[in-house]
C-alpha positions as CSV (number, residue, x, y, z in Angstrom):
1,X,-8.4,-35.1,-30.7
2,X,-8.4,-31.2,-31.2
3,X,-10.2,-31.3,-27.6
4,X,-7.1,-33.1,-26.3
5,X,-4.7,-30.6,-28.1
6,X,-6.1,-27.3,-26.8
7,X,-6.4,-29.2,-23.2
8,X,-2.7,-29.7,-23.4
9,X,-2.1,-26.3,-24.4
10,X,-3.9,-25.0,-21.6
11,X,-2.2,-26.9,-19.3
12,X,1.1,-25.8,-20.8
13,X,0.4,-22.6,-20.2
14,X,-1.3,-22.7,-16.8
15,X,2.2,-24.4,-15.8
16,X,4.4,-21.8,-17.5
17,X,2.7,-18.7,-15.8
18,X,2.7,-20.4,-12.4
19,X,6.1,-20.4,-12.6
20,X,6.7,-17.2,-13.2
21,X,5.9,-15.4,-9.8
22,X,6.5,-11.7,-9.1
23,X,9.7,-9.6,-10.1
24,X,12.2,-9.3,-7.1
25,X,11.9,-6.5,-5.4
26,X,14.6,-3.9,-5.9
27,X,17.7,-3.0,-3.5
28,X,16.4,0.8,-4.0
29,X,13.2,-0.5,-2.8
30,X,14.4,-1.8,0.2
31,X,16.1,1.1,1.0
32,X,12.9,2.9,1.1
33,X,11.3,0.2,2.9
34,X,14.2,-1.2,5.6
35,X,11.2,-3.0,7.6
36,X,10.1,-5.3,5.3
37,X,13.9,-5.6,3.9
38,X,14.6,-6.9,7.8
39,X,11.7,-9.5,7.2
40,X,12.7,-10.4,4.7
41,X,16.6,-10.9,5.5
42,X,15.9,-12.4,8.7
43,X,12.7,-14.1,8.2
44,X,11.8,-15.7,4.7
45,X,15.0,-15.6,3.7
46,X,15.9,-17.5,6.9
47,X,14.2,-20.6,6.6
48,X,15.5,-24.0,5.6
49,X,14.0,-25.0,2.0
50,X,14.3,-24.5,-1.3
51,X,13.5,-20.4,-2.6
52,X,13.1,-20.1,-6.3
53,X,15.3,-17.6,-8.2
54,X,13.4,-14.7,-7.9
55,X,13.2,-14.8,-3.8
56,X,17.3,-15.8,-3.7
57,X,17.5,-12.8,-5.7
58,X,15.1,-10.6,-3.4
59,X,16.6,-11.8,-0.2
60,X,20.1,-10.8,-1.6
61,X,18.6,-7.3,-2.2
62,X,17.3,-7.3,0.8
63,X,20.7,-7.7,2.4
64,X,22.5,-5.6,0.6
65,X,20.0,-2.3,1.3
66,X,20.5,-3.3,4.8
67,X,24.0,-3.1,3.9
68,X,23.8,0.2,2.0
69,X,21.6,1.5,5.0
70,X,23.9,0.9,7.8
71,X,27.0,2.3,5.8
72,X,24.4,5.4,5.4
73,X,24.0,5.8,9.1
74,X,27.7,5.8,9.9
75,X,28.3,8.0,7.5
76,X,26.2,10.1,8.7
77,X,27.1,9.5,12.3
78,X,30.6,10.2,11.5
79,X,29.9,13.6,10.1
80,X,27.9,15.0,13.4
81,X,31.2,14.2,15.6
């Protein structure tokens, strides 16, 4: 029976890690890195299927440094004229 127990518990635990993946990735981040932001807007973020929480997060990030980044460039486009 105790065999049982700490079989169940390991299970239990097993399960509850695999569900926690990796933290999203951070708008700042993206900003730093607008190539994998892209790949992640228009690629994984793309696809038909269900994300977990943590990638709809990311791939909202992911938008809004492209966002952020293309409001940047005008900016700065506007100054030089």
């Amino acid at each position: 029976m105790k065999n049982v127990i700490i079989a169940s518990l390991a299970v239990g635990v097993v399960l509850f890690l695999s569900g926690c993946g990796e933290e999203p990735k951070s708008i700042e981040y993206f900003m730093q890195h607008p190539d994998e932001a892209d790949k992640i807007a228009f690629g994984k973020c793309q696809q038909q299927g269900s994300l977990s929480k943590n990638e709809i997060q990311e791939c909202n990030n992911a938008g809004d440094a492209i966002g952020k980044l293309m409001v940047k460039k005008s900016n700065e486009a506007l100054k030089k004229s």
